[in-house]
Every structure is written in C-alpha cells, then in structure tokens.
Short mmCIF file of the C-alpha atoms (twelve columns), coordinates in Angstrom:
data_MODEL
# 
_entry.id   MODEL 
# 
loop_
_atom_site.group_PDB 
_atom_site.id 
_atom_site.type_symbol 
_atom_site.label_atom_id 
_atom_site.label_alt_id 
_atom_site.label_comp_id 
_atom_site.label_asym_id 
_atom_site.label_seq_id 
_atom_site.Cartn_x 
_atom_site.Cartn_y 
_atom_site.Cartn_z 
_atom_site.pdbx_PDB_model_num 
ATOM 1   C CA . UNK A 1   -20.910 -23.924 8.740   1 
ATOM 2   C CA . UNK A 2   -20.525 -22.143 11.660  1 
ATOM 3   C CA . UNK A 3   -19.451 -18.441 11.430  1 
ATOM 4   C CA . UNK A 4   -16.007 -17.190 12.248  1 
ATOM 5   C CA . UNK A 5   -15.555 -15.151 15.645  1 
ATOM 6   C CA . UNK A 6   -14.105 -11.589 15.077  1 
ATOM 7   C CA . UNK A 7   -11.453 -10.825 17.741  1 
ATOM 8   C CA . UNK A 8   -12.552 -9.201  20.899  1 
ATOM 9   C CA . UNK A 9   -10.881 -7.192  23.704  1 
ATOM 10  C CA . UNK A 10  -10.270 -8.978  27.075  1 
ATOM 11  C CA . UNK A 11  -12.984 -6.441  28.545  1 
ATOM 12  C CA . UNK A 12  -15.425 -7.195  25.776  1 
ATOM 13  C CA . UNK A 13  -14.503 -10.542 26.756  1 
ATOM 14  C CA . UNK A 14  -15.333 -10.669 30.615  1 
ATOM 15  C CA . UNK A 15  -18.404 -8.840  30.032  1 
ATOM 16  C CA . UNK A 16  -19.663 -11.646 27.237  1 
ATOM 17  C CA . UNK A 17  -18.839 -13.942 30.155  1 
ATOM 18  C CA . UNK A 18  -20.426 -12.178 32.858  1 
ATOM 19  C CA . UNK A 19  -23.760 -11.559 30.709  1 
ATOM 20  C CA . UNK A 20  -24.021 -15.691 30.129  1 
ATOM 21  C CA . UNK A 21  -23.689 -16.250 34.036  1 
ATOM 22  C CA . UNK A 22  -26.852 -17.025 35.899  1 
ATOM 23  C CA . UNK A 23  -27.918 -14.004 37.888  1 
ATOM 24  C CA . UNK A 24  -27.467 -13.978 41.490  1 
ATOM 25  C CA . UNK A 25  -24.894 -13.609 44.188  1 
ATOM 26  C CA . UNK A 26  -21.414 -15.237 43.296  1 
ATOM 27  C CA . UNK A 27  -20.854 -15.574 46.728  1 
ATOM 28  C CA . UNK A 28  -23.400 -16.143 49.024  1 
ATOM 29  C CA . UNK A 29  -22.794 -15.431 52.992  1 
ATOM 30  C CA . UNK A 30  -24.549 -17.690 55.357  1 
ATOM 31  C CA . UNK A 31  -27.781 -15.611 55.947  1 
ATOM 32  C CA . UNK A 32  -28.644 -15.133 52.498  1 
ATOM 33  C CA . UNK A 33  -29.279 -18.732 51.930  1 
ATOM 34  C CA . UNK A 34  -31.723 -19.217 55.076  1 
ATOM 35  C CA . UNK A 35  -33.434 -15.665 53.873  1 
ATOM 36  C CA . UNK A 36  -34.055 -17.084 50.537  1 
ATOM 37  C CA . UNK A 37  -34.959 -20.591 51.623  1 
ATOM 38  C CA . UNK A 38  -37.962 -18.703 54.306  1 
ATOM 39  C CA . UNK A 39  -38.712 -16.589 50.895  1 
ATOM 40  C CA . UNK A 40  -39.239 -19.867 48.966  1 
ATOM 41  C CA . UNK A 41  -36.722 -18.982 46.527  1 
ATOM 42  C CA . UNK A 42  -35.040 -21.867 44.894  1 
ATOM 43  C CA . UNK A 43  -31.254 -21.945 43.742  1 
ATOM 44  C CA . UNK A 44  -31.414 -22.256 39.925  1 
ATOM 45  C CA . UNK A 45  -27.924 -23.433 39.955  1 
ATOM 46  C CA . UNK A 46  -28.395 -26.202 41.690  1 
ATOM 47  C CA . UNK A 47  -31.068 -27.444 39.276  1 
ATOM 48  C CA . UNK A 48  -28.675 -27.553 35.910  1 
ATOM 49  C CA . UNK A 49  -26.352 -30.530 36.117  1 
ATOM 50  C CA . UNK A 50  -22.731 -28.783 36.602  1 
ATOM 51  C CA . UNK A 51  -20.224 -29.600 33.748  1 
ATOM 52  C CA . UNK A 52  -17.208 -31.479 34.583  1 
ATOM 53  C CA . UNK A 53  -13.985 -30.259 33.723  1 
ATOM 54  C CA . UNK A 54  -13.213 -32.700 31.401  1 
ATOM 55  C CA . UNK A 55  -16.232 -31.752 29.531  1 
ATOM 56  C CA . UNK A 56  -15.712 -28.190 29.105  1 
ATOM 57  C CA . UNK A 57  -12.100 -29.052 28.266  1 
ATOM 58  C CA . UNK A 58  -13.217 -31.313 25.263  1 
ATOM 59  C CA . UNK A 59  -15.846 -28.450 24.134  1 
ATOM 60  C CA . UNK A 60  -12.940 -25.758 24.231  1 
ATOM 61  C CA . UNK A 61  -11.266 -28.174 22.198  1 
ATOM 62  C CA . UNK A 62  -13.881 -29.216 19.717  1 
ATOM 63  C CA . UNK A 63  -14.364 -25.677 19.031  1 
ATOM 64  C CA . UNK A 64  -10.937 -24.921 18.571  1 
ATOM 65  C CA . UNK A 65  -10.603 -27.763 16.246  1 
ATOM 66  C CA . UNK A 66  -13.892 -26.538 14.448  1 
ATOM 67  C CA . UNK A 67  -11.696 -23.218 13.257  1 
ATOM 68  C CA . UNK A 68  -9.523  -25.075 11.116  1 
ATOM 69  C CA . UNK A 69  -11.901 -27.483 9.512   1 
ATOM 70  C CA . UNK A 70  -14.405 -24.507 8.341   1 
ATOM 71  C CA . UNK A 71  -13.849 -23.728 4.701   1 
ATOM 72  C CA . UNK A 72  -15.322 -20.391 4.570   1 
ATOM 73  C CA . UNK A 73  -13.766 -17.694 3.569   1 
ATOM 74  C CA . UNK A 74  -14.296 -13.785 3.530   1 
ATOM 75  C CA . UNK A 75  -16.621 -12.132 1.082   1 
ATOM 76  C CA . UNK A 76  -13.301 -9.828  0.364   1 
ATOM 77  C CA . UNK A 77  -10.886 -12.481 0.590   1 
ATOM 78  C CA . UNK A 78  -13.271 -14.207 -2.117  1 
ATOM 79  C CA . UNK A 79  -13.528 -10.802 -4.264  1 
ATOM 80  C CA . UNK A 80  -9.295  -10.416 -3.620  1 
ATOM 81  C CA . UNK A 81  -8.922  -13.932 -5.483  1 
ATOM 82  C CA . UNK A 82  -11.449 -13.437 -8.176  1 
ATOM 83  C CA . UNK A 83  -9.983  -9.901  -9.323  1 
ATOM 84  C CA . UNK A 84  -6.511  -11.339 -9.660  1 
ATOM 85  C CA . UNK A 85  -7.396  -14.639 -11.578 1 
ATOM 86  C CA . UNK A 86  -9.418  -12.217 -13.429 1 
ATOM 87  C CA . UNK A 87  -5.957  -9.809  -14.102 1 
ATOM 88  C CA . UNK A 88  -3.735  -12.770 -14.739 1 
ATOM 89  C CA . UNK A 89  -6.361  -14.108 -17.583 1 
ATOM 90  C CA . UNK A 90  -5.672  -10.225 -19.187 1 
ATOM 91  C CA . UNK A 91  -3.557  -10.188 -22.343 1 
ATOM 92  C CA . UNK A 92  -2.333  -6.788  -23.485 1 
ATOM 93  C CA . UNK A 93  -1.063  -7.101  -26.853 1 
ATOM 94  C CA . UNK A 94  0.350   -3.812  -27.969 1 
ATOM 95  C CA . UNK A 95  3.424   -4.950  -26.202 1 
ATOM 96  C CA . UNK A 96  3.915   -7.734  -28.786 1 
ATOM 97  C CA . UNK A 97  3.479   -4.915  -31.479 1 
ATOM 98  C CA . UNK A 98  6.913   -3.129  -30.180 1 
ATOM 99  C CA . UNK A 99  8.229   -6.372  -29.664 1 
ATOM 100 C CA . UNK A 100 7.750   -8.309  -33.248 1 
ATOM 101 C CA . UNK A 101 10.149  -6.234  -35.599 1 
ATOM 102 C CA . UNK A 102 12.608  -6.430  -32.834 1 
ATOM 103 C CA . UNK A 103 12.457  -10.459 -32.817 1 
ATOM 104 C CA . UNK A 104 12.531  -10.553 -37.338 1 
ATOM 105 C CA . UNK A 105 15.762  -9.276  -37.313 1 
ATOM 106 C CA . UNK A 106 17.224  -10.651 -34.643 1 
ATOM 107 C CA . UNK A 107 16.224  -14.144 -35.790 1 
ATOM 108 C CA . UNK A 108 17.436  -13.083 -39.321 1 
ATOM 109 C CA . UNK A 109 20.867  -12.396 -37.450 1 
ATOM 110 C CA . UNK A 110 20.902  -15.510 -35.603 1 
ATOM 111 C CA . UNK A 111 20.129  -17.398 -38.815 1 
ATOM 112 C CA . UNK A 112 23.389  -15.886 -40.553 1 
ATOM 113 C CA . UNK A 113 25.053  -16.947 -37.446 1 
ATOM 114 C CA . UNK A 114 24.510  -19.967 -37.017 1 
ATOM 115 C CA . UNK A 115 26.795  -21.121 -40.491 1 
ATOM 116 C CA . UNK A 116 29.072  -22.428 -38.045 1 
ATOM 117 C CA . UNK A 117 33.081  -22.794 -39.443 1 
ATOM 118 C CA . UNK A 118 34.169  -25.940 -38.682 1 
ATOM 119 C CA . UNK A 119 37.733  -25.965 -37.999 1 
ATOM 120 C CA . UNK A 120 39.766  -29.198 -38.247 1 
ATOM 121 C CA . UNK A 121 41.850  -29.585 -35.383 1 
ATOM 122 C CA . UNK A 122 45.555  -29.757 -37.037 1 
ATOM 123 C CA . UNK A 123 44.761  -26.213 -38.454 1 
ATOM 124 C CA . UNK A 124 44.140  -24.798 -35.366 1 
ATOM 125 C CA . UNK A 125 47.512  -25.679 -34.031 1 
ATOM 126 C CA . UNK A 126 49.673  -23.630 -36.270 1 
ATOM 127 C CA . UNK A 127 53.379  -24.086 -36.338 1 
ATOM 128 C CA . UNK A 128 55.706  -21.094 -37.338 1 
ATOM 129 C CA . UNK A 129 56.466  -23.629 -40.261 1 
ATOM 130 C CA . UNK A 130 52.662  -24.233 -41.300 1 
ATOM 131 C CA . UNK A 131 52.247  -20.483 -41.139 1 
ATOM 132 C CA . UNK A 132 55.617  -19.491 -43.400 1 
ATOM 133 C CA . UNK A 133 54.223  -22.490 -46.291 1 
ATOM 134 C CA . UNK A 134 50.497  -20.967 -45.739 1 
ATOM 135 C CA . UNK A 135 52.220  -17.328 -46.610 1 
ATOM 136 C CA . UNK A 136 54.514  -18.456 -49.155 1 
ATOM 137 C CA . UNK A 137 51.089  -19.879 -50.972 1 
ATOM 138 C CA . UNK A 138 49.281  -16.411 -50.284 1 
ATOM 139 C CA . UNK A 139 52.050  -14.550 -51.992 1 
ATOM 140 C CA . UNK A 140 52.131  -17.254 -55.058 1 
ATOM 141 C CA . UNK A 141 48.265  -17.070 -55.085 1 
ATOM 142 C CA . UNK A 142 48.347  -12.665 -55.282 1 
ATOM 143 C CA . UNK A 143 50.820  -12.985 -57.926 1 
ATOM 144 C CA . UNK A 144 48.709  -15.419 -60.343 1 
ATOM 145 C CA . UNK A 145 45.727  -12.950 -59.810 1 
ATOM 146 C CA . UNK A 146 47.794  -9.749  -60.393 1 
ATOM 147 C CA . UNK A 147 48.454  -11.647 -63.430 1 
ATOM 148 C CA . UNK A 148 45.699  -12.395 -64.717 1 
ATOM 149 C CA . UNK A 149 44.018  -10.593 -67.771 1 
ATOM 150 C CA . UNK A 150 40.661  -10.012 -66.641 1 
ATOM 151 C CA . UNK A 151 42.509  -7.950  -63.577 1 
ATOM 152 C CA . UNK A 152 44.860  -6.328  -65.640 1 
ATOM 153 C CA . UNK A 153 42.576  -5.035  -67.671 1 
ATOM 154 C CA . UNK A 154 39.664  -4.358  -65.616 1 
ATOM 155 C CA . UNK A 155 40.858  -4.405  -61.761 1 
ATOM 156 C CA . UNK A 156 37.534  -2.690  -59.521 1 
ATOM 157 C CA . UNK A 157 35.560  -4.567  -61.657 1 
ATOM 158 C CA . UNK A 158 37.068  -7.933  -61.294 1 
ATOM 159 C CA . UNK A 159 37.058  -7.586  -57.785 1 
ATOM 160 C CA . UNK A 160 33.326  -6.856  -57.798 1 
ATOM 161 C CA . UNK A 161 32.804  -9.812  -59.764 1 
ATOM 162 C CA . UNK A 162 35.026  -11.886 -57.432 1 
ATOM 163 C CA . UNK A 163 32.796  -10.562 -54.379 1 
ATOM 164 C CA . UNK A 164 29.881  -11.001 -55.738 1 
ATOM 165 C CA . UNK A 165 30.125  -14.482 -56.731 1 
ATOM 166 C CA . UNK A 166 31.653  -15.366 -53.342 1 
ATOM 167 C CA . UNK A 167 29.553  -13.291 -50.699 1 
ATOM 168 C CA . UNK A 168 25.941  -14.891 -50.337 1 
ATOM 169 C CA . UNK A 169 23.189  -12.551 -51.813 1 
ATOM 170 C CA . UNK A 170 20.855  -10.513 -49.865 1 
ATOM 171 C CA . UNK A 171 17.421  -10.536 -50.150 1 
# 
C-alpha cells in the first residue's frame, strides 16, 4: 500500500519539482548547443522518450484515484478508535447501586397504581336527579350505621374494624 503524502507548501513544492528535473539549461540560446555539440556533450533529454500529455494526465489521475482506494489509516487514528471501543465496553456499576432502591419503590408504586377503576359509562354522566337518589341513599346508608349496635357501643373501634377489613394490607 502505498504511503499517504503529508501536505506540503507551494515552495516545498517547486523545489521537489525542480530537484526531479534533469540538470542543465532550461533554455538554451543558440551558441550553447554548437559549444556543447564541439565538446561532445550529448543532450540527455533527448535520449528519454518525452511523455505525452495524455499520459501524464492519466498518471495524475491514477494517483489521485489511488488516495481513495488505500485503506490505511493513522497509527493515532487507529489508537483514537481502539481507546473509545475500549471506553464504551466500560461498565461502572456503582451507579446502579444509587439507582436500585430508587426503582423498588417506584415499581411498588406503580404496582398499586395500576388497580385501574373501571367506570361504566352511564355513571359517569351524572344527572342532578342520579346525584339527589345517590345522596338520598348516602343519608339512608349513615343512618343504618349510626344505628347499629356494634357503633353505638363501640364507635373508633368499629371504624377501625370497618377500615381494616376494607383497605388492602401492607406488607
């Protein structure tokens, strides 16, 4: 896999560029070429094959298209990824400790809750007459117990007794 390229300056750019160049005059003027022809000196340029443009053009491309199919990755990008899959595989439990008790009794409250009181629906639409019969019975229904000789005799406790028997227990 070919290596990554770190970012470089346009100067630090030019510079690569003029370094890979093949030394000798850019521009030659007309008497430098006879003086190095009587000298015996022979044009290395001339002797590599010169690229097309088209050929450059698809090896600018190539390695532009190499960048994306690398799948290398940073030695710190790769330590970055391992530390958090490493903190998201932590479990701190102490925080369930505070948490449980919390959780019993509101689950405990939700339980006593969830006695629903199902209404049937011609109660809840109450007429002035449905509510003068309902207190008519109330008042009937007070009397009997004010009446009776367990409350006569006994009142607070027959009460307790009532509540008892009709409130569920607690554990």
């Amino acid at each position: 896999m070919p290596k990554a390229k770190k970012r470089t300056s346009l100067a630090a750019k030019a510079a690569n560029k003029l370094s890979k160049e093949v030394p000798g005059p850019k521009y030659e003027t007309a008497g430098s070429t006879s003086q190095d022809a009587r000298e015996g000196v022979v044009d290395q340029r001339s002797e590599t094959p010169r690229e097309s443009k088209l050929d450059k053009r698809k090896e600018r491309h190539d390695a532009w298209q190499q960048k994306f199919n690398t799948k290398a990755i940073s030695s710190s990008a790769r330590r970055r990824r391992n530390r958090k899959q490493r903190e998201s595989l932590q479990v701190n439990m102490s925080s369930f400790e505070n948490v449980l008790p919390e959780l019993e009794t509101e689950v405990e409250e939700s339980e006593k809750r969830q006695n629903p009181i199902i209404k049937d629906a011609s109660v809840t639409k109450r007429t002035k007459a449905s509510m003068r019969n309902d207190t008519v019975n109330e008042i009937d229904r007070f009397q009997s117990i004010l009446q009776h000789p367990s409350f006569v005799s006994n009142p607070l406790k027959t009460v307790q007794e009532h509540l008892n028997n009709s409130l569920p227990k607690r554990e």
